[in-house]
Residue frames relative to the residue before (quaternion, step in Angstrom):
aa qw qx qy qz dx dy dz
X 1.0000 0.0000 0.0000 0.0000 0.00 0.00 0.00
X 0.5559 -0.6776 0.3939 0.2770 3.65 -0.88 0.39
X 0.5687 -0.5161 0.4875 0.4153 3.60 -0.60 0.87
X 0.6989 0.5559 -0.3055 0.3304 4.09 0.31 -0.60
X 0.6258 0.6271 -0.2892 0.3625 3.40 1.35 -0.61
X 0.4082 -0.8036 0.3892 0.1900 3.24 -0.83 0.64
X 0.6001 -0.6791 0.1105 0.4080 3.38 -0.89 0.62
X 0.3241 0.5630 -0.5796 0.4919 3.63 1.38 0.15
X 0.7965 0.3288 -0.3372 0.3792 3.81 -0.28 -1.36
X 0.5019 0.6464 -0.3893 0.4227 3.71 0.71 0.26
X 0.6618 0.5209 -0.1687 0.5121 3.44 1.31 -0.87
X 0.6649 0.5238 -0.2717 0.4580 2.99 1.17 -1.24
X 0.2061 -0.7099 0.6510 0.1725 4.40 -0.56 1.06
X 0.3280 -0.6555 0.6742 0.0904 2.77 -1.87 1.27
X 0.2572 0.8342 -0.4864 -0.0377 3.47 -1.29 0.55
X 0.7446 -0.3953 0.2642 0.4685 3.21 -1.41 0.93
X 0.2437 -0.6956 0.6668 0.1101 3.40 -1.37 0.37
X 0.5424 -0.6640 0.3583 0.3695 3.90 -0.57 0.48
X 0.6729 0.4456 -0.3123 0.5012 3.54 1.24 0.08
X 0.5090 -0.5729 0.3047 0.5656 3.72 2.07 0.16
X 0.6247 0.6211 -0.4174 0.2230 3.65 0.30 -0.53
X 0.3379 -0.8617 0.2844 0.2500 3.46 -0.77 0.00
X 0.3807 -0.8611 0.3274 0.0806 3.07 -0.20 1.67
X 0.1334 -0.7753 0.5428 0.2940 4.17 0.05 0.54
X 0.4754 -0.5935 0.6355 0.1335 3.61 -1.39 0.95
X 0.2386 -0.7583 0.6010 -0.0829 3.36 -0.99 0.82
X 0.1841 0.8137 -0.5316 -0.1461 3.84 -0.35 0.45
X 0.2525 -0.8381 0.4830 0.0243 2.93 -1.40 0.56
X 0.4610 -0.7964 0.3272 0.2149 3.90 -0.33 0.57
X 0.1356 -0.8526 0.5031 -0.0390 3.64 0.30 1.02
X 0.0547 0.7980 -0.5914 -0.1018 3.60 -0.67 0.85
X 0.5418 0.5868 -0.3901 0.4582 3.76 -1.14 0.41
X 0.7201 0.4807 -0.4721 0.1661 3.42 0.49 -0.75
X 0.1139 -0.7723 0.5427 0.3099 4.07 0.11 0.06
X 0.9546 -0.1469 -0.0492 0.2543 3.56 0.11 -0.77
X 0.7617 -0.2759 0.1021 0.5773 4.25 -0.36 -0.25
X 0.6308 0.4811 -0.3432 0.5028 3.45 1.38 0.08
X 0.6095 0.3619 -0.4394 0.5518 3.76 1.06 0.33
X 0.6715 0.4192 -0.4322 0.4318 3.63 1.15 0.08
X 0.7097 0.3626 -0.4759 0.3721 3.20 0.61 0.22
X 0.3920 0.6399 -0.4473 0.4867 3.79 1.64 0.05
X 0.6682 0.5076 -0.2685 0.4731 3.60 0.61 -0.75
X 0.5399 0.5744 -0.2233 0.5734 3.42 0.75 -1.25
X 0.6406 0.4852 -0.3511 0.4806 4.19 -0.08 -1.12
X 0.6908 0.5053 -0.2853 0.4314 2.81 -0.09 -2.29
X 0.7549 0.3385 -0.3620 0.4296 3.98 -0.20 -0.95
X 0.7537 0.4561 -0.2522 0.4004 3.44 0.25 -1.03
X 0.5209 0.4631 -0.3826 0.6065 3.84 1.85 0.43
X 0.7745 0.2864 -0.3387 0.4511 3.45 0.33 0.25
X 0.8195 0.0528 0.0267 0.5700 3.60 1.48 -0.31
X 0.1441 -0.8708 0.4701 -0.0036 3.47 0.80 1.62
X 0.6604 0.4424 -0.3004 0.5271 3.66 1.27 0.19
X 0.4600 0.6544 -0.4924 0.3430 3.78 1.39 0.21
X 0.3157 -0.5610 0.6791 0.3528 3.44 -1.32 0.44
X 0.2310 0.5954 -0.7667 0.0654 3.47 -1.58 0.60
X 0.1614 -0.6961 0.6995 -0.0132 2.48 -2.17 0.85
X 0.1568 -0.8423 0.5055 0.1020 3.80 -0.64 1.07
X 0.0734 -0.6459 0.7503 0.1201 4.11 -0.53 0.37
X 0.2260 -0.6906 0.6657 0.1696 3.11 -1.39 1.17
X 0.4923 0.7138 -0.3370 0.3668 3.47 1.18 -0.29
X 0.7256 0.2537 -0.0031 0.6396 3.36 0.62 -1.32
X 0.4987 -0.7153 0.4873 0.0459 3.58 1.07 0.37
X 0.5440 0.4822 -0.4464 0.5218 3.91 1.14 0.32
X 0.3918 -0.5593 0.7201 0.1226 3.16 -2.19 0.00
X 0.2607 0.7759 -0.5504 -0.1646 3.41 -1.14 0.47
X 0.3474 -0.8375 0.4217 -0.0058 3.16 -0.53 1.02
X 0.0641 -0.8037 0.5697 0.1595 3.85 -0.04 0.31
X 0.8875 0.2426 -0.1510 0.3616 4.06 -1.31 0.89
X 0.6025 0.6064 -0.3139 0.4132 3.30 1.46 0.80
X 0.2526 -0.6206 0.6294 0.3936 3.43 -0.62 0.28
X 0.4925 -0.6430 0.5106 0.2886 3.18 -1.96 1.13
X 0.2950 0.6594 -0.6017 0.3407 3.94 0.63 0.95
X 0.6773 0.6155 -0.1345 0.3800 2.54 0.76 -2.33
X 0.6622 0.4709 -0.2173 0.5409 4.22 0.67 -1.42
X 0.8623 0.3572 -0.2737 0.2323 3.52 0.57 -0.75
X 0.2113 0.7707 -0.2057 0.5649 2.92 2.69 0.12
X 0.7216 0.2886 -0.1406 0.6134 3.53 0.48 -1.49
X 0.5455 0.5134 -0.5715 0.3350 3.27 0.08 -0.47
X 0.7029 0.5659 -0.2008 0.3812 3.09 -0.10 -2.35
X 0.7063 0.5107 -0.2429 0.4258 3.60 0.34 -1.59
X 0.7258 0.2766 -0.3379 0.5316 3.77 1.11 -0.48
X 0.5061 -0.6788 0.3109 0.4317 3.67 0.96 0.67
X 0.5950 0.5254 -0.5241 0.3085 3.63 -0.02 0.74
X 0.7981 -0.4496 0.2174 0.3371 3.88 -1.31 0.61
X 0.1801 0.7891 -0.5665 -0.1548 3.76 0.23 -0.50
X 0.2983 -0.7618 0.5736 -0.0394 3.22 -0.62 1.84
X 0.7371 -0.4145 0.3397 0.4116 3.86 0.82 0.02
X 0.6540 -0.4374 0.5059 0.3537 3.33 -1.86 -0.32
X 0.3928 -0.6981 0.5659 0.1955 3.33 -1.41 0.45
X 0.8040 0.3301 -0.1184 0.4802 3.73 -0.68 0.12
């Protein structure tokens, strides 16, 4: 990363995309989920509106990350798959 970035864009992980490109990750704070069935409800819900998104869910830590969304757009899905959407991270 470049000595110029700030410390929000520091937080923020870059990663390889399956066509090479680079894709910024986004996290996000999800309340409600209890177990591996709200991660994979979460997980759908994205992958219905954008079967090429990179996401990742931790039910542990209870976050989302998501790469190429506006955080309207995430907190829409969230909500719309019934779970809390507590905001951005970082």
């Amino acid at each position: 990363m470049s000595k110029h970035c700030s410390t929000v864009e520091r937080r923020v992980l870059k990663h390889l995309s399956p066509k090479g490109a680079r894709t910024i990750m986004k996290t996000y704070k999800i309340d409600g989920m209890t177990c591996g069935g709200c991660v994979a409800s979460i997980t759908r819900a994205f992958k219905a509106e954008n079967d090429a998104l990179e996401i990742e869910v931790d039910l542990q830590a209870g976050t989302l990350r998501v790469g190429e969304m506006k955080d309207a757009d995430v907190q829409r899905i969230v909500e719309d798959a019934g779970f809390d959407y507590a905001g951005p991270l970082g």
